[in-house]
C-alpha positions as CSV (number, residue, x, y, z in Angstrom):
1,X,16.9,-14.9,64.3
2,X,16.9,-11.1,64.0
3,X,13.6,-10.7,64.1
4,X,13.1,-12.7,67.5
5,X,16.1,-10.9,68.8
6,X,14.2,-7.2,68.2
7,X,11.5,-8.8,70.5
8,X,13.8,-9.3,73.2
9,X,13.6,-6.7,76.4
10,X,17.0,-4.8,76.6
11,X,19.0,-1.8,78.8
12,X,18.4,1.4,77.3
13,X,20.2,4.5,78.7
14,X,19.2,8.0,78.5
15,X,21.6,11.1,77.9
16,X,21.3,12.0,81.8
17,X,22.9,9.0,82.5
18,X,19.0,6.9,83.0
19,X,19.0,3.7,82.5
20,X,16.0,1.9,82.1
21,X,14.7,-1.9,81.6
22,X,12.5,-1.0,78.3
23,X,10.8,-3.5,76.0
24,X,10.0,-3.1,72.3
25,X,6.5,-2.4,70.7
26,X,3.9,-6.0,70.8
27,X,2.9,-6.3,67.4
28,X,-0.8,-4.6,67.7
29,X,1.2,-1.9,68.9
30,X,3.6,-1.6,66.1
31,X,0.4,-1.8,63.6
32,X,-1.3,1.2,65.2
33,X,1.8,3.0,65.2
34,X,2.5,2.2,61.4
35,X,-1.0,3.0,60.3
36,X,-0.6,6.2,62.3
37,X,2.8,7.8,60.7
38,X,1.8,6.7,57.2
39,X,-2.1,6.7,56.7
40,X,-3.0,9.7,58.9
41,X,0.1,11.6,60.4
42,X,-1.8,14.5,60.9
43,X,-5.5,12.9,62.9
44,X,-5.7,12.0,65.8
45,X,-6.1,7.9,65.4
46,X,-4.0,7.0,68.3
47,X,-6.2,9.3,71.0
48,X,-8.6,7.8,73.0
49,X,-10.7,10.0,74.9
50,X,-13.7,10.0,77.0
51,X,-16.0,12.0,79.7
52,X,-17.8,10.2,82.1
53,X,-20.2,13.2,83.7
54,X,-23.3,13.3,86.1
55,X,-25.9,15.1,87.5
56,X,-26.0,15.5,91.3
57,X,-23.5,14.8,94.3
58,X,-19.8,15.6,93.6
59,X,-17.1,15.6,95.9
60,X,-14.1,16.8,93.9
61,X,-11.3,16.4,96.8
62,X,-12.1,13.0,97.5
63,X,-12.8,12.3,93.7
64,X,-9.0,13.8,93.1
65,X,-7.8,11.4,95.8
66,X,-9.4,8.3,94.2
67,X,-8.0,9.0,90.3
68,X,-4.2,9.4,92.2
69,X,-4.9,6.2,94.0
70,X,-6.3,4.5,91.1
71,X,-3.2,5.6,88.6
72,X,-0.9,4.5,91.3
73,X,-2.4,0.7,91.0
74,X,-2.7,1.1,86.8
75,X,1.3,0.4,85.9
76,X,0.2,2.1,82.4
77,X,-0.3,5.4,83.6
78,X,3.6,5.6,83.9
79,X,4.2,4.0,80.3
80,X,6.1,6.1,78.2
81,X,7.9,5.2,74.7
82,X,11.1,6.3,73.2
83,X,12.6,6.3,70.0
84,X,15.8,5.0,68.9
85,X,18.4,5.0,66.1
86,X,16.6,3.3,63.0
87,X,13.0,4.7,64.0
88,X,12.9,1.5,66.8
89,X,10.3,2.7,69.2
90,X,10.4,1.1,72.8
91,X,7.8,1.3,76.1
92,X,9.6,1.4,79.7
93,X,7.9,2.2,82.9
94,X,8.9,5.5,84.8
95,X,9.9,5.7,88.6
96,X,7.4,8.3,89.0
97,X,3.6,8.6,87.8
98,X,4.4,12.7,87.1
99,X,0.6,13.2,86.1
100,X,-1.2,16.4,87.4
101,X,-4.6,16.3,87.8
102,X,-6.2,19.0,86.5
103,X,-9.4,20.9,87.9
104,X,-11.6,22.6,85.1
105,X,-14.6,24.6,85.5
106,X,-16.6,25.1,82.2
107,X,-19.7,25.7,83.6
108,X,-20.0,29.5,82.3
109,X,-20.4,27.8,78.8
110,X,-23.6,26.3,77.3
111,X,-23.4,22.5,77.2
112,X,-22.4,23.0,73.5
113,X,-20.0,24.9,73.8
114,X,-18.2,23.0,76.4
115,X,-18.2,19.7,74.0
116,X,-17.2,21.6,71.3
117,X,-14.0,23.0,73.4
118,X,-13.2,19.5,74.5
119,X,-13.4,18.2,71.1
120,X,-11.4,20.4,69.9
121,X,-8.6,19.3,72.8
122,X,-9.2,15.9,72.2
123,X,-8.0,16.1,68.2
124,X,-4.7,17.4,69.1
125,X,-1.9,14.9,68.9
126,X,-0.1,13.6,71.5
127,X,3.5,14.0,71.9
128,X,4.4,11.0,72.9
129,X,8.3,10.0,73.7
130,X,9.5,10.0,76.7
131,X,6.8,12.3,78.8
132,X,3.8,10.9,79.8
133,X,1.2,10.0,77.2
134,X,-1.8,10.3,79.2
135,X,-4.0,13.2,80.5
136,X,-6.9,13.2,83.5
137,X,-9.2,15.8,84.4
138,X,-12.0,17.0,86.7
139,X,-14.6,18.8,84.9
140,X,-17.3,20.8,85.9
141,X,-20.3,21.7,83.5
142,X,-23.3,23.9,83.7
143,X,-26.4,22.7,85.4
144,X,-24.6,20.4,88.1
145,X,-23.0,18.4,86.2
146,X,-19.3,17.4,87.1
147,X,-16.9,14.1,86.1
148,X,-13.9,12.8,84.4
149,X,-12.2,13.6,81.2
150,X,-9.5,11.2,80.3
151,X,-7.0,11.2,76.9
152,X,-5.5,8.5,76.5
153,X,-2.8,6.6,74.3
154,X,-4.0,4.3,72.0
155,X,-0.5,2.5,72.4
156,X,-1.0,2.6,76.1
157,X,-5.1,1.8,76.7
158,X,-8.0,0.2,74.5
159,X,-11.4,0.8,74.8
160,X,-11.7,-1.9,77.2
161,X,-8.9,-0.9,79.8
162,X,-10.0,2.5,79.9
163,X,-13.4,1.4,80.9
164,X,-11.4,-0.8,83.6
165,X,-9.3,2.2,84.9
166,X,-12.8,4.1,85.0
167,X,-14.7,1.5,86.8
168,X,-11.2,1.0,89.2
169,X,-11.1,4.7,89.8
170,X,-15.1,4.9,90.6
171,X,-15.1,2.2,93.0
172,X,-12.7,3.9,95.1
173,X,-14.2,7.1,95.5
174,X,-17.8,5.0,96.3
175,X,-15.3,3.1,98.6
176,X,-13.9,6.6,100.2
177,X,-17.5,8.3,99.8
178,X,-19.9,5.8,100.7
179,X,-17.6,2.6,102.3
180,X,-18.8,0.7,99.3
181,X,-16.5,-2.5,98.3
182,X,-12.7,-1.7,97.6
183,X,-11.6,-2.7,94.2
184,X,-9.5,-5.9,93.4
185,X,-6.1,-4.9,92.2
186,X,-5.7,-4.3,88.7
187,X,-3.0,-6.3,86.7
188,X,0.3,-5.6,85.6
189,X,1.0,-4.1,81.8
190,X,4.4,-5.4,82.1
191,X,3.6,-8.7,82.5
192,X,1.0,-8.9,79.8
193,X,3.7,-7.4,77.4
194,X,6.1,-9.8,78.4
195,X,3.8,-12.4,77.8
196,X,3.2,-10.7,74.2
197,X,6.5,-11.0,73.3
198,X,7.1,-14.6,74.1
199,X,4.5,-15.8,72.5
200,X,6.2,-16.3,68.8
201,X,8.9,-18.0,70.3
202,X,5.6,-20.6,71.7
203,X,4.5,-23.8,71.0
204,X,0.6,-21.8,71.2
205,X,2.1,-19.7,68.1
206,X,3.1,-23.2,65.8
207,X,-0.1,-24.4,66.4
208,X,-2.0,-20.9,66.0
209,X,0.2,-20.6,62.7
210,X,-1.0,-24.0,61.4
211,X,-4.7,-23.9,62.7
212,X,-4.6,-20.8,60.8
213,X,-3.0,-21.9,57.8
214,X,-5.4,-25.0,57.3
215,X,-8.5,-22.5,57.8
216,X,-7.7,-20.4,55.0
217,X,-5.9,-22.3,52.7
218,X,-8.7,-23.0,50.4
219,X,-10.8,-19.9,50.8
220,X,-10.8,-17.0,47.8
């Protein structure tokens, strides 16, 4: 039916003459984006953002080296989304990651200050068709303290694959600093989403549907 077809991968081909394999939205995906463009348009609901910052020894060359290595394994970080005729949004992956990581030094400012600044930054809505939808930085604060400032799409990353891309992109600067363990490789977003959108064409889903069905069907 129609609705399976709209779930299906397809061709989609840009006014430069592109042409990309691109996929639609999984459903959790479509909710978040609904919820966004009707409920809160103007707040920031589909920004995830965090700093992970210590006190002590810093290396910020090899630390730059390990975040490009680590977005180089993490397919996500060259998601990006585009929006076609009827308001259909779809997710491709670019041929290049076209992320610059950027160096900041706040340190002149109070710590205060500084997380008032980057609050600010982190409210403002992210443009989010066809550029990337992700931002990285290195951040330096007063007192020695230096780490990673990440804004992420909430269409690309959850709170539990950021904290994997975190933990992917420590362990290979421990691995460059100190010759600790290398990470395992991190798995594709592409496969998970095709895996998404087969599953209501699934026996899994009939029996979800009807496990589901029986559950409820005499509660209030």
């Amino acid at each position: 039916n129609s609705a399976l077809a709209d779930m299906a991968d397809k061709v989609i081909k840009f006014k430069n003459g592109q042409k990309v394999k691109a996929y639609p939205l999984i459903p959790a995906q479509s909710l978040m984006l609904y919820v966004s463009r009707h409920h809160s348009k103007d707040a920031p609901v589909l920004n995830i953002v965090t700093g992970y910052y210590w006190q002590g020894d810093f290396d910020t060359e090899t630390m730059k080296e390990a975040l490009y290595e680590a977005m180089d394994r993490c397919d996500t970080m060259r998601l990006r989304f585009t929006k076609r005729p009827f308001n259909k949004v779809y997710q491709y992956l670019a041929d290049k990651l076209e992320i610059e990581i950027i160096e900041e030094d706040l340190s002149s400012m109070s710590w205060d200050d500084a997380h008032e600044f980057l609050k600010q930054r982190s409210h403002s809505i992210i443009d989010m068709y066809e550029k990337p939808v992700n931002e990285i930085r290195i951040i330096h604060l007063e007192n020695g303290y230096n780490g990673i400032y990440m804004k992420l799409h909430h269409l690309a990353f959850d709170g539990y694959s950021t904290k994997a891309f975190l933990a992917d992109a420590l362990s290979i600067y421990f691995n460059k600093k100190y010759g600790t363990a290398y990470p395992k490789p991190m798995r594709s977003y592409i496969e998970m989403v095709e895996k998404e959108l087969k599953y209501p064409k699934s026996e899994q889903h009939k029996k979800d549907v009807a496990f589901w069905k029986g559950t409820i069907k005499n509660e209030p």
